[in-house]
C-alpha positions as a printed NumPy array, in Angstrom:
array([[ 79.426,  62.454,  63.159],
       [ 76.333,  64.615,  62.041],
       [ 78.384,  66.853,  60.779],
       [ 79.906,  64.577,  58.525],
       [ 77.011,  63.261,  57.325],
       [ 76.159,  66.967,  56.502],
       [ 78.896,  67.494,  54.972],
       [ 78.77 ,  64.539,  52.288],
       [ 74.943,  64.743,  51.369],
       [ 75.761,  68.232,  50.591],
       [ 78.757,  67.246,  48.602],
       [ 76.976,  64.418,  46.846],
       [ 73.964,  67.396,  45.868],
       [ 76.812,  69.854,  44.633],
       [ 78.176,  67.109,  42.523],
       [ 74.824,  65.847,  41.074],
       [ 73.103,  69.186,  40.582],
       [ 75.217,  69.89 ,  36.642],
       [ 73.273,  66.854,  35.711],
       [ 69.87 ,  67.767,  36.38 ],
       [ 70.72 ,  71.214,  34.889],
       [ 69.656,  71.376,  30.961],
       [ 66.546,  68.7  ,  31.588],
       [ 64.546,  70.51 ,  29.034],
       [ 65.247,  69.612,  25.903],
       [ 65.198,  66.397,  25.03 ],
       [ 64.587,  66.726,  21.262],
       [ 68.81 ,  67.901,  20.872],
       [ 67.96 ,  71.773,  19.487],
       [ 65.656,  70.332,  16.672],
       [ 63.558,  73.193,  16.913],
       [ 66.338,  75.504,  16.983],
       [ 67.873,  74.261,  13.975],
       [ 64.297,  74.651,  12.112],
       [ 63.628,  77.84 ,  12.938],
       [ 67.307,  79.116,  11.714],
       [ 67.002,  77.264,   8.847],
       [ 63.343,  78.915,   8.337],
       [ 64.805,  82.394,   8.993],
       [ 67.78 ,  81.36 ,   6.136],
       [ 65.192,  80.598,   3.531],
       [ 63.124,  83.381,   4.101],
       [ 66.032,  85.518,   4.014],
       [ 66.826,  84.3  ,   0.589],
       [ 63.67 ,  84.851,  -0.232],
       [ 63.302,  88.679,   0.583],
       [ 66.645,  89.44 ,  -0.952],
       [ 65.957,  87.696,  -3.916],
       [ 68.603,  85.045,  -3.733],
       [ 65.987,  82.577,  -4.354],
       [ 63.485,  82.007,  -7.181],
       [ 59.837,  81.001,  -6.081],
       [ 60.313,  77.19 ,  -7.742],
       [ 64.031,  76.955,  -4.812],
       [ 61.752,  78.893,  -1.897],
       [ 59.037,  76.597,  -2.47 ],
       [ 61.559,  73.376,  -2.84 ],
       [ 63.434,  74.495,   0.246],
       [ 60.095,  75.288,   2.455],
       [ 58.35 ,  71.756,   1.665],
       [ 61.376,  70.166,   2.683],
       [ 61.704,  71.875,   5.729],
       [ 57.853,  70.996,   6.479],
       [ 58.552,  67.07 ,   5.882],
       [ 61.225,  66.751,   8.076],
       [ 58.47 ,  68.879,  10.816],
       [ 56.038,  66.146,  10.118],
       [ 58.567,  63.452,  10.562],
       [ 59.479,  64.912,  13.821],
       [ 56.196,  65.102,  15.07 ],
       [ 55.363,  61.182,  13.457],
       [ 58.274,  60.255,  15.461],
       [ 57.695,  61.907,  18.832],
       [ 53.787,  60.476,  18.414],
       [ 54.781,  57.766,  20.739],
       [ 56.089,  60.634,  23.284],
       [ 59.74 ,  59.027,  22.741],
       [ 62.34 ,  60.29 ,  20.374],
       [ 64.706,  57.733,  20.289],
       [ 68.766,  58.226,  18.879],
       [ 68.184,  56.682,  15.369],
       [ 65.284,  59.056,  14.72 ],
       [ 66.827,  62.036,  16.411],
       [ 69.942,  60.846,  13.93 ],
       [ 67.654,  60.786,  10.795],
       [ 65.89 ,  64.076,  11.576],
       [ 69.753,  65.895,  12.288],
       [ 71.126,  63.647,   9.358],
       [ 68.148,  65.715,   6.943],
       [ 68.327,  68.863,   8.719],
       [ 71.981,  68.656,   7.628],
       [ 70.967,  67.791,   3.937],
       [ 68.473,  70.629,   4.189],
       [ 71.357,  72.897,   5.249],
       [ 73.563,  72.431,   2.497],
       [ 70.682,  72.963,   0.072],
       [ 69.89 ,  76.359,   1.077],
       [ 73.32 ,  77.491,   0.945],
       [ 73.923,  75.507,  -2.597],
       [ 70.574,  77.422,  -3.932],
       [ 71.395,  81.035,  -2.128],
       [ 74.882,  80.933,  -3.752],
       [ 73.929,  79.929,  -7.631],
       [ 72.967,  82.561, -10.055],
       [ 69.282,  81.059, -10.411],
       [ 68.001,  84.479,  -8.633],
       [ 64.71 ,  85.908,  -8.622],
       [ 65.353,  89.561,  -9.858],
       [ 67.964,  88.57 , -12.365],
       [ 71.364,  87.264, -11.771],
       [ 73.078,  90.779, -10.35 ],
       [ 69.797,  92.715,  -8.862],
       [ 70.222,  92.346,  -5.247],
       [ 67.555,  94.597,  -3.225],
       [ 69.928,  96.056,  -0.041],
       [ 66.986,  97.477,   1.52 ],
       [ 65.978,  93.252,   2.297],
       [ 69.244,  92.241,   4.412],
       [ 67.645,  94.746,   7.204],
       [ 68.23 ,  92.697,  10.248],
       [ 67.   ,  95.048,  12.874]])
């Protein structure tokens, strides 16, 4: 009978133990999404795909929806609407930096692109 018992606590732990795995990050790769979207714009940047009025544009926009996240996590709860909103602008901020990257509106001229910037080592 003890083994039994054995037996089905350690099955119910095996079972259970996937849910308990990725605890950590409650805020659903916010931070992650930021800091690639901060790497995109600074990218632009350096190569010249963006003029100084789009870099600064794209960087205050990415530092409002930082200080929403951290209005909304003040009372140590992120709940699905906000986390919604914040993905919902991250998404909007998205499609701006590729929209601006793209256009001819380019720091060094239209058709100077500096090769020695897209270094990515």
């Amino acid at each position: 009978m003890k083994r039994y018992i054995c037996a089905g606590l350690f099955t119910l732990v095996a079972a259970a133990t996937p849910a308990f795995a990725n605890q950590g990050s409650l805020d659903g790769g916010l931070n992650e999404r930021e800091y690639r979207l901060e790497q995109r714009i600074q990218h632009g940047w350096r190569s010249g795909e963006l003029s100084r009025q789009e870099y600064r544009r794209l960087n205050y926009e990415l530092r409002e929806i930082e200080r929403a996240e951290r209005y909304f996590k003040s009372d140590g709860f992120l709940s699905q609407r906000e986390l919604g909103e914040l993905h919902a602008r991250l998404d909007g901020l998205s499609r701006a930096v590729y929209r601006e990257t793209r256009d001819l509106d380019r720091r060094h001229g239209p058709y100077n692109y500096d090769y020695r910037a897209d270094r990515r080592y």
